[in-house]
C-alpha positions as CSV (number, residue, x, y, z in Angstrom):
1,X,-9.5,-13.9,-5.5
2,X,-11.3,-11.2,-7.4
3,X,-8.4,-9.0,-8.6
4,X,-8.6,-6.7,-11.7
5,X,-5.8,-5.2,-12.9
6,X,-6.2,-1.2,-13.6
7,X,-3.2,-0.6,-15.0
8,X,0.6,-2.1,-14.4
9,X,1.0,-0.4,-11.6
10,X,-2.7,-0.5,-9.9
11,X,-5.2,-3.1,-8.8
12,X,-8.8,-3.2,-7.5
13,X,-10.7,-6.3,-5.4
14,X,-13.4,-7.1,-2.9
15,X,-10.7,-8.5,-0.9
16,X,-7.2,-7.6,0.5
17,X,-5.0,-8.3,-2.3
18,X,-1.2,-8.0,-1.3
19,X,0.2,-11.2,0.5
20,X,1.0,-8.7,3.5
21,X,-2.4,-7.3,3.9
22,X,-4.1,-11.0,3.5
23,X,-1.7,-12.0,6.0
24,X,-2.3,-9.0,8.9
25,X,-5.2,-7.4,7.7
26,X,-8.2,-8.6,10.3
27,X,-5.6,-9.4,12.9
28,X,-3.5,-5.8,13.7
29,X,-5.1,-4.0,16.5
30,X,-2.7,-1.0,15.9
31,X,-3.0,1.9,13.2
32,X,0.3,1.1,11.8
33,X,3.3,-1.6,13.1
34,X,6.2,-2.5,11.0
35,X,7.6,-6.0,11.3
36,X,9.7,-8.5,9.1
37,X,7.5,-10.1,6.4
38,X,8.7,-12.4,3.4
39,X,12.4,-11.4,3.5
40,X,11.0,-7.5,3.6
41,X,10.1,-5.0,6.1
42,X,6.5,-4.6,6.2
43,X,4.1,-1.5,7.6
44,X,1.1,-3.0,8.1
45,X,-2.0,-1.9,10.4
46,X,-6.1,-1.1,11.4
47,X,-4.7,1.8,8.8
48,X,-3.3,5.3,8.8
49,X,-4.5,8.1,6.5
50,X,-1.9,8.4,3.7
51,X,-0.6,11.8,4.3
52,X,0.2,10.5,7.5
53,X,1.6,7.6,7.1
54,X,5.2,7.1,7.8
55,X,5.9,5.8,4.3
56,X,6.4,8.9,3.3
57,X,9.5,8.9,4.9
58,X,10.8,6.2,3.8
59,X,11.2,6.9,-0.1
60,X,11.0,10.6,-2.1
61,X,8.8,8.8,-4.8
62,X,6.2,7.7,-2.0
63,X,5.8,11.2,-0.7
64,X,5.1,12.4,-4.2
65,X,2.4,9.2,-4.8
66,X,1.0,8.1,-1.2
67,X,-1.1,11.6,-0.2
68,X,-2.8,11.7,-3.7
69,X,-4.0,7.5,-3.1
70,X,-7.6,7.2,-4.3
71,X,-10.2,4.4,-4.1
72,X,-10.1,1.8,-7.4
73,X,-13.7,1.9,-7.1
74,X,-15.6,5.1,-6.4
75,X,-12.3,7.5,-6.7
76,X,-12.7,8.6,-2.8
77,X,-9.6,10.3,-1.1
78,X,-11.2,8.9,2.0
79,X,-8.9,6.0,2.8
80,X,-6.3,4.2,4.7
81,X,-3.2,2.8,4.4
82,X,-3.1,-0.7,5.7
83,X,0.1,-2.3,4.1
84,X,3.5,-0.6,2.6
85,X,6.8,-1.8,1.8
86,X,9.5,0.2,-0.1
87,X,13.2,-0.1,-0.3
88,X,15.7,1.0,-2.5
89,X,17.8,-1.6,-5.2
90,X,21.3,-1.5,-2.9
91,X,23.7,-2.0,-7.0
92,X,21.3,-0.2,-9.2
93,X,19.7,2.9,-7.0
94,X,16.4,1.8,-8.3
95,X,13.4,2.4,-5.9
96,X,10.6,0.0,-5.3
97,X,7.3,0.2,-3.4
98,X,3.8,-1.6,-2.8
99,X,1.0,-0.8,-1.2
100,X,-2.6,-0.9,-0.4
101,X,-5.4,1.1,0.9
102,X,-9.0,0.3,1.8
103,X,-11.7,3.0,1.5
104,X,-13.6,4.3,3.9
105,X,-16.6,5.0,1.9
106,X,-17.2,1.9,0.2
107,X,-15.1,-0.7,1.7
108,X,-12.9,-2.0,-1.2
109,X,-9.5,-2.4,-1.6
110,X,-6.8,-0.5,-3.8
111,X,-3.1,-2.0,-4.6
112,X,-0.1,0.3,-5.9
113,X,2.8,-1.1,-7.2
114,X,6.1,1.0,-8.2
115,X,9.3,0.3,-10.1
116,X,12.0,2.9,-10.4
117,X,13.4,1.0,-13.8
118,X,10.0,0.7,-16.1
């Protein structure tokens, strides 16, 4: 797999890049689902439009990150959410997320990775 790393918390490839989305992406026929995936609740989908996307919902910190998502390639706004999962450390308070977007202009595929505790 193609994968370069922008940052810790941001990755770029040709190809879907999170397990989820090579898992689901291809096969969903819905904009967004959530189901059980790997031990963790999954939203995966055809893709939703990030200040749309339910995710928001889910944790403060996404709501203040998801709208703002951007292409790792040509820096478009135009993309979609087509995998999230978030939850919240149940001892330490800590929130976690990951997600990914494809863009609508070029095609390409953007991860985002969070950790409350780095």
């Amino acid at each position: 797999m193609d994968v370069e790393y922008l940052s810790d918390s941001r990755a770029r490839s040709t190809h879907p890049i999170l397990s989820a989305t090579r898992h689901f992406y291809g096969k969903d026929t819905e904009p967004c689902i959530i189901s059980d995936f790997e031990y963790q609740q999954w939203y995966h989908g055809t893709g939703v439009s990030p200040k749309d996307h339910p995710g928001n919902e889910l944790l403060r910190v996404l709501k203040s990150h998801l709208p703002g998502s951007r292409c790792g390639y040509c820096e478009s706004d135009d993309v979609l959410v087509i995998a999230l999962q978030g939850c919240v450390h149940p001892m330490s308070g800590d929130a976690y997320y990951d997600y990914e977007i494809v863009c609508k202009q070029c095609g390409k595929f953007t991860s985002y990775s969070y950790a409350e505790n780095d």
